[in-house]
LOVOZA-815131 format. One record per residue: residue number from 0; z, y, x of N, C-alpha, C, O in turn. Coordinates in pm, 1 decimal, padded with zeros to 6 digits. Layout:
residues N
VOLO,NUM,Z,Y,X,Z,Y,X,Z,Y,X,Z,Y,X;
...
END
This chain:
residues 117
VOLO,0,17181.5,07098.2,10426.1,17074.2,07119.5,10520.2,17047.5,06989.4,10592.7,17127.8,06927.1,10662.1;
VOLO,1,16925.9,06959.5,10566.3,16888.9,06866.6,10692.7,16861.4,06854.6,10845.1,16868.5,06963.8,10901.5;
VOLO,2,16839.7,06777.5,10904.8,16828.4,06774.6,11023.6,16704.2,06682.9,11044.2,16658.4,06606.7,10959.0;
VOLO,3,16657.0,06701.7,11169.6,16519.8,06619.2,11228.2,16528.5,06495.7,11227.2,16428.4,06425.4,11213.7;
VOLO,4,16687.6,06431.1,11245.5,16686.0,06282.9,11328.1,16757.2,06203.5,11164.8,16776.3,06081.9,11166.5;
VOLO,5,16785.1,06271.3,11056.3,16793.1,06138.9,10958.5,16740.0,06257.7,10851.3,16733.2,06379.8,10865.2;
VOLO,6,16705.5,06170.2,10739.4,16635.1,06182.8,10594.2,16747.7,06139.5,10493.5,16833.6,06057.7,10526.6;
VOLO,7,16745.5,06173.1,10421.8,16831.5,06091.7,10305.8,16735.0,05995.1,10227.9,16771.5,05888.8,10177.6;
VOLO,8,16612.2,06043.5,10224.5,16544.7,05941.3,10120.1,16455.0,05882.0,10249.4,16438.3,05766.4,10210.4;
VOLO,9,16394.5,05889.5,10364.9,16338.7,05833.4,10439.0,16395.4,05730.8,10506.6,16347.9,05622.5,10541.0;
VOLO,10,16552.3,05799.9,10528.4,16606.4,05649.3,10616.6,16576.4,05798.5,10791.9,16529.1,05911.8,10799.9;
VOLO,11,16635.3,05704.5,10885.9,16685.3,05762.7,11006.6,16533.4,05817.0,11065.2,16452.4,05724.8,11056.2;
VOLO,12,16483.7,05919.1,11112.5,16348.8,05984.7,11147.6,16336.3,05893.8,11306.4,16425.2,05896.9,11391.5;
VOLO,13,16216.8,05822.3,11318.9,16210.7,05759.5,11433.2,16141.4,05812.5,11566.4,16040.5,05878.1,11540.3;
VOLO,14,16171.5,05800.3,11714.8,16153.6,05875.1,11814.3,16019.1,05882.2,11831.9,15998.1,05932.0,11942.5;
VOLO,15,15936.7,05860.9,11785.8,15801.8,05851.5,11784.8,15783.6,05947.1,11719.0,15704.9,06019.2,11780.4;
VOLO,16,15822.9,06007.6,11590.9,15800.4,06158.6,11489.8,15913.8,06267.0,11569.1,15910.2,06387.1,11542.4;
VOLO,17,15977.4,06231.1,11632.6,16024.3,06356.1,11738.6,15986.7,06383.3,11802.1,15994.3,06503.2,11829.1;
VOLO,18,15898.3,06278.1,11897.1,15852.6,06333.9,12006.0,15724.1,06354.7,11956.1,15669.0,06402.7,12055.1;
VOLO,19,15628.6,06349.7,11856.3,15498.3,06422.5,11760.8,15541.9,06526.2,11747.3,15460.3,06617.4,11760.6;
VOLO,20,15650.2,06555.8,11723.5,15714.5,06715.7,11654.4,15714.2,06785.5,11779.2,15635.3,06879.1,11792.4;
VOLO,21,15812.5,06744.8,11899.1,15801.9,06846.4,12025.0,15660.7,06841.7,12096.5,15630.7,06921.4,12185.3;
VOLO,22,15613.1,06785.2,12070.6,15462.4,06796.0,12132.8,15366.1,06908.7,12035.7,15295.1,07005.9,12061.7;
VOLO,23,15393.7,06860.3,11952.8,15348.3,07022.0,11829.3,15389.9,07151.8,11858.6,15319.9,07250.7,11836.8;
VOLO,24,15501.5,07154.7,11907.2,15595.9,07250.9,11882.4,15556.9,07333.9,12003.2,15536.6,07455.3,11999.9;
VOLO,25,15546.0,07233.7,12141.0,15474.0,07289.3,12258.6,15345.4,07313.1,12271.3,15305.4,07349.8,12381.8;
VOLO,26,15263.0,07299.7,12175.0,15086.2,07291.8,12154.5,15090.2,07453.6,12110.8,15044.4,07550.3,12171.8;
VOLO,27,15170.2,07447.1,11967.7,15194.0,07601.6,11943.8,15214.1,07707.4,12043.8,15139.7,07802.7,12067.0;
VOLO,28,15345.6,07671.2,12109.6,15395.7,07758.1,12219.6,15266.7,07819.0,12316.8,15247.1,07938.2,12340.6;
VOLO,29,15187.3,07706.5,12364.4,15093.7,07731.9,12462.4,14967.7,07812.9,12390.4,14908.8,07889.0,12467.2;
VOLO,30,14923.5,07808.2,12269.7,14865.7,07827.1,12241.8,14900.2,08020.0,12185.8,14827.6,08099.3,12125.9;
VOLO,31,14961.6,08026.0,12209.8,15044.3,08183.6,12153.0,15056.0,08274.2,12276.0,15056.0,08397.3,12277.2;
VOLO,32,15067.7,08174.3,12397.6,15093.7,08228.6,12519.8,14924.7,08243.9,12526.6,14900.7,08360.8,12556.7;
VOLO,33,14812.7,08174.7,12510.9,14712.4,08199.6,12563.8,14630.4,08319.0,12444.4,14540.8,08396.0,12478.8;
VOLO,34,14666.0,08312.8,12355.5,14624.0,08435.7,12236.6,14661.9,08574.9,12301.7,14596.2,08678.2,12288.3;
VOLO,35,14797.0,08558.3,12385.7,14837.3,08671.6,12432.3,14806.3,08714.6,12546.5,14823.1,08833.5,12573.7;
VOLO,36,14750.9,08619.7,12642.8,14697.2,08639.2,12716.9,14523.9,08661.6,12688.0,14447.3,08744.0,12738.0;
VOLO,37,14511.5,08608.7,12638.7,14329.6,08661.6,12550.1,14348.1,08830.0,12461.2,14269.4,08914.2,12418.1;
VOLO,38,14459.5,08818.2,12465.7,14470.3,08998.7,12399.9,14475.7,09068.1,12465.2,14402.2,09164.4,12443.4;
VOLO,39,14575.6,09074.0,12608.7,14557.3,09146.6,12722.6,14458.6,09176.7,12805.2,14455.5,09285.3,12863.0;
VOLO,40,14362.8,09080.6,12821.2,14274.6,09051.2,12931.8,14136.1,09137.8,12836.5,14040.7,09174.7,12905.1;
VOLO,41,14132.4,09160.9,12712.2,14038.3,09216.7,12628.9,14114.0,09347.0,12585.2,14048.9,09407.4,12500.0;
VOLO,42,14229.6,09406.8,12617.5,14268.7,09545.0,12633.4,14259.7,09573.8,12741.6,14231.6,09692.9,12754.6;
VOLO,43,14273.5,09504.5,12858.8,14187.1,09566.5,12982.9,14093.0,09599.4,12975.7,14067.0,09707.7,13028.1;
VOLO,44,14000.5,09533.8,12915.0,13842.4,09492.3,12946.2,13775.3,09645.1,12857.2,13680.4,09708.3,12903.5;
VOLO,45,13843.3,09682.2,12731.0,13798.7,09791.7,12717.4,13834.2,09880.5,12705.6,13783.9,09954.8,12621.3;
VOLO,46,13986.0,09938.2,12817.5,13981.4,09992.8,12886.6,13918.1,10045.1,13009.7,13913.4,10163.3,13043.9;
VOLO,47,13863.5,09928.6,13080.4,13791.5,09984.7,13210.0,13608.0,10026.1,13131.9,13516.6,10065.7,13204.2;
VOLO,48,13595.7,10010.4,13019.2,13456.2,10047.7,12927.3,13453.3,10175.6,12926.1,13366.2,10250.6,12970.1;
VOLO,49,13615.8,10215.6,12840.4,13643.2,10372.8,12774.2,13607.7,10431.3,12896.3,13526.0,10522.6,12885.1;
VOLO,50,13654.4,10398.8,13036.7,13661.5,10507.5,13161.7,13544.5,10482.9,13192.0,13495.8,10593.5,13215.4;
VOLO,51,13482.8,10421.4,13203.7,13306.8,10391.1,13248.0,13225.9,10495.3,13126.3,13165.8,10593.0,13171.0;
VOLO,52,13226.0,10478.1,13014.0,13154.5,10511.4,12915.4,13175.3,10689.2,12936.8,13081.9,10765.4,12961.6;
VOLO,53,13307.8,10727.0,12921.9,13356.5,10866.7,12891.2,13408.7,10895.8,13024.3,13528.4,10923.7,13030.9;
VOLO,54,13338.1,10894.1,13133.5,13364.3,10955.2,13279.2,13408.4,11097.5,13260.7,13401.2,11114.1,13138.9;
VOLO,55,13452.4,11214.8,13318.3,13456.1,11303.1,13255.7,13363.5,11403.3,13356.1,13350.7,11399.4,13478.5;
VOLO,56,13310.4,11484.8,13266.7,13172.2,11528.8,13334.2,13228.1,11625.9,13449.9,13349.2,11646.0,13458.3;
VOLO,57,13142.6,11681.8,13533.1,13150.4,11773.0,13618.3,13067.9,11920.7,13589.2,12985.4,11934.4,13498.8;
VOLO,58,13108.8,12029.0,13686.5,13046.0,12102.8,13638.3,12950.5,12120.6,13622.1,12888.8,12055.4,13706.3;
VOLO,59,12855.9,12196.0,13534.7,12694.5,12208.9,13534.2,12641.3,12086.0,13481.1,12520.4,12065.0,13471.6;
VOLO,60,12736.6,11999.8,13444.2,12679.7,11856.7,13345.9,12599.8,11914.7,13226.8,12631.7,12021.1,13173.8;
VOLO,61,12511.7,11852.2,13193.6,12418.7,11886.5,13100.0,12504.9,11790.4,12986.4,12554.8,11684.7,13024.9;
VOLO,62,12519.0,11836.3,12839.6,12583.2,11781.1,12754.4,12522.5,11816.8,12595.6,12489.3,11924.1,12545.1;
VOLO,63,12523.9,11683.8,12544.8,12497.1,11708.0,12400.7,12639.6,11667.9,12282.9,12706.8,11566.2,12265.8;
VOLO,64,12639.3,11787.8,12227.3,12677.9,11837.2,12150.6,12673.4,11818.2,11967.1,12612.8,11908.4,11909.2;
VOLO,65,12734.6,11706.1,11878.1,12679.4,11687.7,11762.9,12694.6,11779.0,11664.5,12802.4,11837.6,11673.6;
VOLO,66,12639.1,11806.8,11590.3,12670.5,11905.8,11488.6,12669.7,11839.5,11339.8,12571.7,11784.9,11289.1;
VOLO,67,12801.7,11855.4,11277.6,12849.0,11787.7,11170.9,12765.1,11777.8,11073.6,12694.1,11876.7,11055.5;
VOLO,68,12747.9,11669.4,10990.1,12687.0,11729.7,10882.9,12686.7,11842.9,10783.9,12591.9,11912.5,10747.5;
VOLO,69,12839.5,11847.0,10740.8,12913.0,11964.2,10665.6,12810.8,12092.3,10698.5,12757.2,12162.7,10612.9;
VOLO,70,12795.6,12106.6,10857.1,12748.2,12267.0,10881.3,12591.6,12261.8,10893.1,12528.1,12366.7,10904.3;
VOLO,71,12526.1,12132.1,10890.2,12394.9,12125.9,10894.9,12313.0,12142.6,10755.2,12350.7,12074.8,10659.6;
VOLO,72,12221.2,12215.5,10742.8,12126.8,12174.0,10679.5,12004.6,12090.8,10692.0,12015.0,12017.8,10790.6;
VOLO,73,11897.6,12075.5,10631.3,11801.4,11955.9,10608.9,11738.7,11986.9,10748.6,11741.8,11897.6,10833.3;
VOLO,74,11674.1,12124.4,10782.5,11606.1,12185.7,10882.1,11627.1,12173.7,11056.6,11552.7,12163.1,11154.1;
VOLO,75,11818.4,12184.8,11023.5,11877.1,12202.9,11147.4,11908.3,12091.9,11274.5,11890.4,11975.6,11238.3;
VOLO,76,11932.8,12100.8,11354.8,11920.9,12004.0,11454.0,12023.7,11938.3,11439.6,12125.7,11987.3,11391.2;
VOLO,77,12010.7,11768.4,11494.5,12158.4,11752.8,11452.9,12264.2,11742.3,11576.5,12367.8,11676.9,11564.7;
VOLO,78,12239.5,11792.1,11662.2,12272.2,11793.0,11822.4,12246.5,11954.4,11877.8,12159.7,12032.6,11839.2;
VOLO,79,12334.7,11972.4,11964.2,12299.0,12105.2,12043.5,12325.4,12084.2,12146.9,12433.2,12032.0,12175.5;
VOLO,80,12206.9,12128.8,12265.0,12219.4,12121.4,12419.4,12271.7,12185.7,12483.2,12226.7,12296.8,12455.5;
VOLO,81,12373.7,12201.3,12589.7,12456.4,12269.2,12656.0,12485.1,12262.4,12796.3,12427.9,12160.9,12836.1;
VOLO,82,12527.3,12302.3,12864.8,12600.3,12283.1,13005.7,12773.4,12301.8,12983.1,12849.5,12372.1,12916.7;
VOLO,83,12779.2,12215.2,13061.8,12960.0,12183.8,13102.4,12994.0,12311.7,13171.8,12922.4,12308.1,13271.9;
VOLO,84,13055.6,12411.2,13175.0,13069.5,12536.6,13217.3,13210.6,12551.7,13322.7,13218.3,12604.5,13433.7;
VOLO,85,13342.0,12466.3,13219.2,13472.1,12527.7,13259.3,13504.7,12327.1,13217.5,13463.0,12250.3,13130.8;
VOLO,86,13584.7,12317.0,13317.8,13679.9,12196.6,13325.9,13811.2,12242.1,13395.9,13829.1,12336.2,13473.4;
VOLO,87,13899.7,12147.8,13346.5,14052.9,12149.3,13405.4,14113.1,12044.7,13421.3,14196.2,12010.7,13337.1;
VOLO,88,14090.6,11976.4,13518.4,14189.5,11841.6,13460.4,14186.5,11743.7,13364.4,14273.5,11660.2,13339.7;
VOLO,89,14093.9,11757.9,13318.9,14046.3,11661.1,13204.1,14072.4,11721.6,13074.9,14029.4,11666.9,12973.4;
VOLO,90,14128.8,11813.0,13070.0,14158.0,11898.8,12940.7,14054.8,11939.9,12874.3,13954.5,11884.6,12919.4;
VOLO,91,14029.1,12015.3,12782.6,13907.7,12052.8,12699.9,13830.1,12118.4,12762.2,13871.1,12197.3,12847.4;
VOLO,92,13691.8,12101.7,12734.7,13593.3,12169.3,12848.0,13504.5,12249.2,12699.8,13470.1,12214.0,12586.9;
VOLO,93,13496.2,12384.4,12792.8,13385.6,12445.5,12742.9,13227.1,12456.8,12771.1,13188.2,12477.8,12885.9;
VOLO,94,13162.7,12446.6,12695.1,12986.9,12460.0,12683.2,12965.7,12584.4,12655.7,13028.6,12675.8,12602.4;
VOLO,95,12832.4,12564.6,12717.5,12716.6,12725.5,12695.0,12613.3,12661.2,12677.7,12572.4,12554.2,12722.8;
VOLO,96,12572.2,12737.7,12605.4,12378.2,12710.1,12593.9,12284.8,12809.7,12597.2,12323.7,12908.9,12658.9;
VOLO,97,12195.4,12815.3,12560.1,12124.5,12919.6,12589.3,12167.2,13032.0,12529.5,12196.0,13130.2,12598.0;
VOLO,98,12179.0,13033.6,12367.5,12240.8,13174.7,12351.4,12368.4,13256.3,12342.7,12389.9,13363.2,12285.6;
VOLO,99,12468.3,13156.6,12433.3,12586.8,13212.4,12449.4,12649.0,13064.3,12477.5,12609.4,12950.8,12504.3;
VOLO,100,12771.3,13135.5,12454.8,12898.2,13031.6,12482.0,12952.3,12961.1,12361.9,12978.2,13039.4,12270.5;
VOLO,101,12979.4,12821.8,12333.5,13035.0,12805.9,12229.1,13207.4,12838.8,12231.1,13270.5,12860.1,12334.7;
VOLO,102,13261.0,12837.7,12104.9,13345.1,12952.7,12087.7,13498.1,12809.5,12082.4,13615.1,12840.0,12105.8;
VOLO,103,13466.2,12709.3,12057.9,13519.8,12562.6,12045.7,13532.1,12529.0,12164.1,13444.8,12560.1,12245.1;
VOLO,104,13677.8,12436.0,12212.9,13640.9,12357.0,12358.6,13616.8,12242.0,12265.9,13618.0,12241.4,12142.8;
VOLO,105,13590.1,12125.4,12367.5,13568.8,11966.2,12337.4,13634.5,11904.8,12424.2,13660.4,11957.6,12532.3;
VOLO,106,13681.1,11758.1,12386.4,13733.1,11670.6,12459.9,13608.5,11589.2,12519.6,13493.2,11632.3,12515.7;
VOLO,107,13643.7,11472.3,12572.5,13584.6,11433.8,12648.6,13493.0,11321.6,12557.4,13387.3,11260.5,12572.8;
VOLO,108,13612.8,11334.0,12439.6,13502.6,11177.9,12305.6,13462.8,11235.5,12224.5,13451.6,11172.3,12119.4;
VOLO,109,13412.3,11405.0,12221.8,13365.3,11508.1,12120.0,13237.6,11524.4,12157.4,13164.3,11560.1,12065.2;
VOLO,110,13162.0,11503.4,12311.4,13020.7,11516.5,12312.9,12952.0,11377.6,12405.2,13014.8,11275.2,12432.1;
VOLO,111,12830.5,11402.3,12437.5,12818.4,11271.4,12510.5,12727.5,11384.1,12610.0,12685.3,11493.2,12571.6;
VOLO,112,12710.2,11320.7,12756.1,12654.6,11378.1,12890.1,12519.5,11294.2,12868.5,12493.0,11181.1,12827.7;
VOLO,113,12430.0,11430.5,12926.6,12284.0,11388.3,12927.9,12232.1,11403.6,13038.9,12246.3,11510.0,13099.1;
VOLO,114,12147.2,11280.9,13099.6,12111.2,11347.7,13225.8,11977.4,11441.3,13251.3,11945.9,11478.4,13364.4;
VOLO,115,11909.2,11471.9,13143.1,11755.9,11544.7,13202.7,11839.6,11638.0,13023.7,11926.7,11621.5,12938.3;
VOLO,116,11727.5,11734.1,13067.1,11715.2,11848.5,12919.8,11635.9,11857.6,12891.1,11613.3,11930.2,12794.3;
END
């Protein structure tokens, strides 16, 4: 195994390519620290989005509702309008619409809040 400070075929490694090497070595370092700090500061960032974006509604929130393709046909809407009926804590909330109650709760990233109907 070799070492930093002699070569066998170079001859003895001179303090000028050591101290190139620890200056590399610390360019890296800093640069890993600031990647990680650029990763954090952008898992904050959309974190405080998710809670802005997906507030969680209140009661009597007006809410739309998507309807899968699977259960749609060509005709059918691809959204259904509802009111926020029952909340708990952020737990699954149930909708009603006009002709009843849907029979499904939803989370909070299952519909999106509308403000007019």
């Amino acid at each position: 195994m070799t070492s930093l400070s002699s070569s066998p075929s170079d001859g003895p490694v001179s303090s000028t390519e050591n101290h190139r090497v620890a200056q590399h070595i610390k360019e890296i370092k800093r640069r890993c620290h600031e990647a990680a700090d650029a990763q954090t500061s952008k898992a904050v960032r959309m974190v405080k989005g998710s809670r802005v974006d997906l507030r969680a509604g209140e009661h009597c929130d007006n809410a739309v509702v998507p309807v899968p393709p699977v259960d749609r046909r060509r005709g059918d809407p691809r959204n259904i309008f509802g009111a926020n009926i029952d909340r708990r804590d952020d737990w699954p909330i149930r909708i009603a619409m006009k002709a009843g109650i849907i029979s499904d709760l939803y989370s909070r990233n299952q519909f999106d809040l509308c403000p007019y109907f």
